[in-house]
C-alpha positions as CSV (number, residue, x, y, z in Angstrom):
1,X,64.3,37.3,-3.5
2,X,63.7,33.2,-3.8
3,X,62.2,32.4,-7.2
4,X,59.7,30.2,-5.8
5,X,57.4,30.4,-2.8
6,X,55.5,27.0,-1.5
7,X,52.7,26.9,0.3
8,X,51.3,24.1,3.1
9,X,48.1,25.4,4.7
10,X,49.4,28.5,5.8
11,X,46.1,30.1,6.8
12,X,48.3,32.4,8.6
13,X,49.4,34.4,5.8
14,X,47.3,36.9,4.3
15,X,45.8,37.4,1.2
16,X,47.0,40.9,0.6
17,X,50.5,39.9,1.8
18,X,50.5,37.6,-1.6
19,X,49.3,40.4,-3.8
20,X,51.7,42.7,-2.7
21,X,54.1,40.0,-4.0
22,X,52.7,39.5,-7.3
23,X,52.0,43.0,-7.7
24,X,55.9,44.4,-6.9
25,X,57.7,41.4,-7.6
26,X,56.0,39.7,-10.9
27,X,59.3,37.0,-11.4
28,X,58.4,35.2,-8.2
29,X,55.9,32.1,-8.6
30,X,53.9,31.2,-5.8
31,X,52.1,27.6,-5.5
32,X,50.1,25.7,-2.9
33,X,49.6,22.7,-1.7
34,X,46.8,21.4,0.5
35,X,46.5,17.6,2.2
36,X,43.1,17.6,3.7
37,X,39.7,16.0,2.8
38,X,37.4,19.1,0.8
39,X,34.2,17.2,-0.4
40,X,30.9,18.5,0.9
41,X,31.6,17.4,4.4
42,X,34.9,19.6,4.8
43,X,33.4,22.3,2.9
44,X,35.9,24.5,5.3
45,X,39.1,23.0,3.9
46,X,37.5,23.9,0.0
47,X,37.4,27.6,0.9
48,X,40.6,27.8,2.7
49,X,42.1,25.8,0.0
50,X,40.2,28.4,-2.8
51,X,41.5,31.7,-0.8
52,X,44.2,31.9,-2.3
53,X,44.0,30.0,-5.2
54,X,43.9,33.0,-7.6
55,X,46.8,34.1,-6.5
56,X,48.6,31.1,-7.1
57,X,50.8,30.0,-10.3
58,X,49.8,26.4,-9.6
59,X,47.6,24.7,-6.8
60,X,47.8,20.8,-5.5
61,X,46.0,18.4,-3.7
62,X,45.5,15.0,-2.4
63,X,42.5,14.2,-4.0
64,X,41.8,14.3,-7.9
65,X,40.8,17.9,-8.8
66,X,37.9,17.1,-11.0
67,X,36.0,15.6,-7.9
68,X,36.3,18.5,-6.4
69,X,34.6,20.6,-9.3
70,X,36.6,23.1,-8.5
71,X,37.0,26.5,-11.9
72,X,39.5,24.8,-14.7
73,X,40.8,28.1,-15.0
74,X,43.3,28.4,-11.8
75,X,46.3,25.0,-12.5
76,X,45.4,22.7,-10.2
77,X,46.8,19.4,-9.7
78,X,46.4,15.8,-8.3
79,X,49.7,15.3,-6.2
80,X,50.3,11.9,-4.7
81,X,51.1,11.4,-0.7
82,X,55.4,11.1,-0.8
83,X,57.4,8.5,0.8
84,X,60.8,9.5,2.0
85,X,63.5,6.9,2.9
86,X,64.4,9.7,6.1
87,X,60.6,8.7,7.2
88,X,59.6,5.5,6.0
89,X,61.8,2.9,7.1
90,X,60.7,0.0,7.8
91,X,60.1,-3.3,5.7
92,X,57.5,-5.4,7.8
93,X,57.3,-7.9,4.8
94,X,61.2,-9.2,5.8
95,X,59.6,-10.2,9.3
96,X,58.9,-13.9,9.9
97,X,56.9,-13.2,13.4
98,X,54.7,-9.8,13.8
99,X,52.8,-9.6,17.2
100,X,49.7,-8.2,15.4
101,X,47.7,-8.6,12.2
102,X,46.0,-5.5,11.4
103,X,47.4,-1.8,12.5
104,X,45.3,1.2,12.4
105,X,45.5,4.6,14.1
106,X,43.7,7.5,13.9
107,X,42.7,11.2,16.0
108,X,40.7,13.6,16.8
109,X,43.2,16.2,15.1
110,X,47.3,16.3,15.2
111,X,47.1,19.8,17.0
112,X,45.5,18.4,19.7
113,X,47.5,15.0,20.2
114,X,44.9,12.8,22.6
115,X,41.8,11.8,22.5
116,X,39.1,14.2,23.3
117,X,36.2,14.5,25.4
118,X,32.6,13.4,23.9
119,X,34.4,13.3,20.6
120,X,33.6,10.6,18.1
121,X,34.8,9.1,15.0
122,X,32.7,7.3,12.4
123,X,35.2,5.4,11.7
124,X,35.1,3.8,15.0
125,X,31.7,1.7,14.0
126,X,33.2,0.4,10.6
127,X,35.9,-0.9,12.9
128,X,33.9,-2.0,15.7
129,X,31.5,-4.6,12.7
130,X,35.0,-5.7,11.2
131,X,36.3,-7.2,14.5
132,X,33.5,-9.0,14.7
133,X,33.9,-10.5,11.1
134,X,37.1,-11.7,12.0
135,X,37.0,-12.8,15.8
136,X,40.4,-14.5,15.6
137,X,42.5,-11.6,13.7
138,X,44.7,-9.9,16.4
139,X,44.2,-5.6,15.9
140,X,46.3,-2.7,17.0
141,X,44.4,0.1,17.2
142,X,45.0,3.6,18.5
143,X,42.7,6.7,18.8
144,X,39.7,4.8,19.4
145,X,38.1,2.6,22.2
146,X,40.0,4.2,25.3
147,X,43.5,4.0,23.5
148,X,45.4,7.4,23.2
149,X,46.6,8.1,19.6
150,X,50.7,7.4,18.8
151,X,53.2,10.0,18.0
152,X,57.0,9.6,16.5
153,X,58.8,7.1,17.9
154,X,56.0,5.4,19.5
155,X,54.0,5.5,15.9
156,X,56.8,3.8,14.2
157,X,57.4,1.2,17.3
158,X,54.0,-0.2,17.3
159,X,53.7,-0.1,13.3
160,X,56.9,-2.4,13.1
161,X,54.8,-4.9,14.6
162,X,52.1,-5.8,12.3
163,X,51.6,-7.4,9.1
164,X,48.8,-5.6,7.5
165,X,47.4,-2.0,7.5
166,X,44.1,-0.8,6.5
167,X,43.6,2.6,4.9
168,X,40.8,4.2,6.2
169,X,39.9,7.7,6.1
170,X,37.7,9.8,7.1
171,X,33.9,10.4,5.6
172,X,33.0,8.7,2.1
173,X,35.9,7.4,-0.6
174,X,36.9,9.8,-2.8
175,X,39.1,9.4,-6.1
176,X,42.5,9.2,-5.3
177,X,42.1,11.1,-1.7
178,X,43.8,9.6,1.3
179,X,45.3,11.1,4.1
180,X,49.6,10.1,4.6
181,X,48.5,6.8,6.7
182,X,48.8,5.6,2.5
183,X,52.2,6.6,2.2
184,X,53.0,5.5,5.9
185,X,51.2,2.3,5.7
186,X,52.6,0.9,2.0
187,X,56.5,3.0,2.8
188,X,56.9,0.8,5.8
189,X,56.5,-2.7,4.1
190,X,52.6,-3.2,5.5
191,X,50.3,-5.3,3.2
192,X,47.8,-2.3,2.5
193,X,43.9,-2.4,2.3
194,X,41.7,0.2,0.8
195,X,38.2,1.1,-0.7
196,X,38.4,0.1,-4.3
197,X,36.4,3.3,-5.2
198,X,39.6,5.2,-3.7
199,X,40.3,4.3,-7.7
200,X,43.9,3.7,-6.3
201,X,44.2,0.5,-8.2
202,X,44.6,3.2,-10.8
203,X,48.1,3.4,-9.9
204,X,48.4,0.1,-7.7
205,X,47.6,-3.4,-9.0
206,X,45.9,-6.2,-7.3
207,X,49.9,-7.4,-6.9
208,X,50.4,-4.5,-4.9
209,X,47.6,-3.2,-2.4
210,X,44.4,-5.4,-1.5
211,X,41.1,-3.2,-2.5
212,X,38.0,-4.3,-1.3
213,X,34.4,-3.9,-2.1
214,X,32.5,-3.4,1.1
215,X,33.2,-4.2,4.9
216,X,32.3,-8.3,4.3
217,X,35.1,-8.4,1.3
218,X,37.3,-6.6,3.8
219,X,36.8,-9.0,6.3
220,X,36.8,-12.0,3.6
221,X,40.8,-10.8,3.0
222,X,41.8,-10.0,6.1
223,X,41.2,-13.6,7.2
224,X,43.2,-14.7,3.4
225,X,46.3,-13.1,3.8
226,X,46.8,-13.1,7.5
227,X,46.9,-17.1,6.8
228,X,49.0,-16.7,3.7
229,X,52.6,-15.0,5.0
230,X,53.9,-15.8,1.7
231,X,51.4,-14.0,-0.3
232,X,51.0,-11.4,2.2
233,X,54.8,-10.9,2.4
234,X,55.0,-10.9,-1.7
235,X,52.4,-7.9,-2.1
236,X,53.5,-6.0,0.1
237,X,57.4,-5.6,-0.9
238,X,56.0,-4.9,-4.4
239,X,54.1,-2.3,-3.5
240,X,56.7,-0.7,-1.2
241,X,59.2,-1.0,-4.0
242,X,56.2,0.1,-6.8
243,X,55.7,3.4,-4.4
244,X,59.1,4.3,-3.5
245,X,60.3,4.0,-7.5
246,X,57.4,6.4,-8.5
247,X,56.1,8.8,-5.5
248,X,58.6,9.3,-3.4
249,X,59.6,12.9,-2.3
250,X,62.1,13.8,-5.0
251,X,59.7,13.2,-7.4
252,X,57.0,14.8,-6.0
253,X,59.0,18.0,-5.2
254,X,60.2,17.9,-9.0
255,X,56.8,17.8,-9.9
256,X,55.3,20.8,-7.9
257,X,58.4,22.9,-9.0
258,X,58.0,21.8,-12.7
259,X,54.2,22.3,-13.0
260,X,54.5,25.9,-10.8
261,X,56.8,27.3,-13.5
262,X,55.2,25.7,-16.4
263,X,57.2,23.0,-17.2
264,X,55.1,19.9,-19.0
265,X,57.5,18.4,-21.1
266,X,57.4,15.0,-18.6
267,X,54.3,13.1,-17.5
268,X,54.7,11.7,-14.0
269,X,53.5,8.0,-13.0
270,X,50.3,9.2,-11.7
271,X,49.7,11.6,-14.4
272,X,49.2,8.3,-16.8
């Protein structure tokens, strides 16, 4: 008889299971959460995400609701990508000598693990034109160009080895949408870049994360703050210690309890 059920993408459980909870046992709140891209492109994710969603006493997401155009009348909220000191343990911006300058990983999908056959990533291109903007920046990248995605351990090894991170996900920016690379990139001390129409300057200041305008200003700042250790060093332990003071897991969990059973009296950071 809990008093709250949560929710992760559990396309397993069936809609008339939940009705038969709200209908027979009316004191237990049930919310959802959902981490995925659902714009036009990932119109599969809306409607699993929308399945269950009038069921539900509150509904987040990692992407701000009102780009989604989703009905005002089910709660739904914008939550934030947590860090957790268990998880995100590193502080790159103490480290005087990093092998690499700029980390990024992706895959063709975490159930799968490796890289799959005649399977391709956009993503891949924008990379491909940025290394050859900056010819003499050293990359580590994994899940692309014959290099098997990173797990665990492995993850973690090869990100405590570069100074810089670039947030990149998948398809077109969207407000506030990112996948967890955010939270793993700026938790572990990395000097983060992302897409200015993210709109995560919102909550991040230019003291912070770098935001950039297009793949040339990208490039342009690459090159200014892999030369600038200082700087880049500076940024980036502010914006580790920015995002661990006001999005890290306690909070968030606070927050998804709170809103689920109606409780408003407090405005989180990113509520603002």
């Amino acid at each position: 008889m809990p008093d709250l059920i949560v929710l992760g993408h559990a396309d397993l459980i069936d809609y008339k299971t939940l009705k038969f909870i709200k209908i027979h046992y009316p004191k237990i709140k049930i919310c959802q959460w959902f981490l995925d891209r659902m714009d036009s492109d990932w119109s599969k994710n809306l409607i699993r995400f929308k399945d269950k969603m009038s069921l539900m006493d509150a509904n987040f997401c990692t992407t701000d609701p009102n780009s989604l155009k989703l009905s005002k009348k089910n709660l739904i909220f914008y939550m934030p990508n947590p860090v957790d000191e268990s998880f995100e343990i590193l502080r790159n911006y103490e480290k005087n000598y990093l092998n690499n300058d700029i980390f990024f990983a992706l895959s063709h999908g975490v159930h799968r693990g490796v890289l799959k056959r005649g399977k391709f990533d956009s993503r891949e291109i924008f990379i491909d034109k940025l290394q050859k903007e900056t010819p003499n920046i050293k990359y580590d990248l994994y899940g692309m160009k014959n290099n098997q995605p990173i797990w665990a351990d492995n993850f973690m090894n090869a990100l405590s080895k570069s100074k810089m991170g670039l947030n990149l996900s998948q398809g077109r920016a969207l407000k506030y949408y990112s996948s967890d690379r955010f939270a793993q990139l700026i938790g572990n001390g990395l000097l983060v870049f992302v897409d200015e129409k993210t709109k995560f300057n919102h909550f991040l200041n230019k003291s912070e994360i770098v935001t950039y305008k297009n793949l040339r200003d990208l490039a342009y700042k690459i090159k200014k703050y892999s030369n600038n250790d200082k700087l880049r060093k500076k940024i980036a332990k502010k914006g580790r210690d920015k995002y661990f003071k006001y999005f890290n897991s306690s909070l968030v969990a606070e927050f998804i309890v709170k809103r689920t059973f109606g409780i408003n009296k407090i405005k989180y950071y990113w509520e603002r």
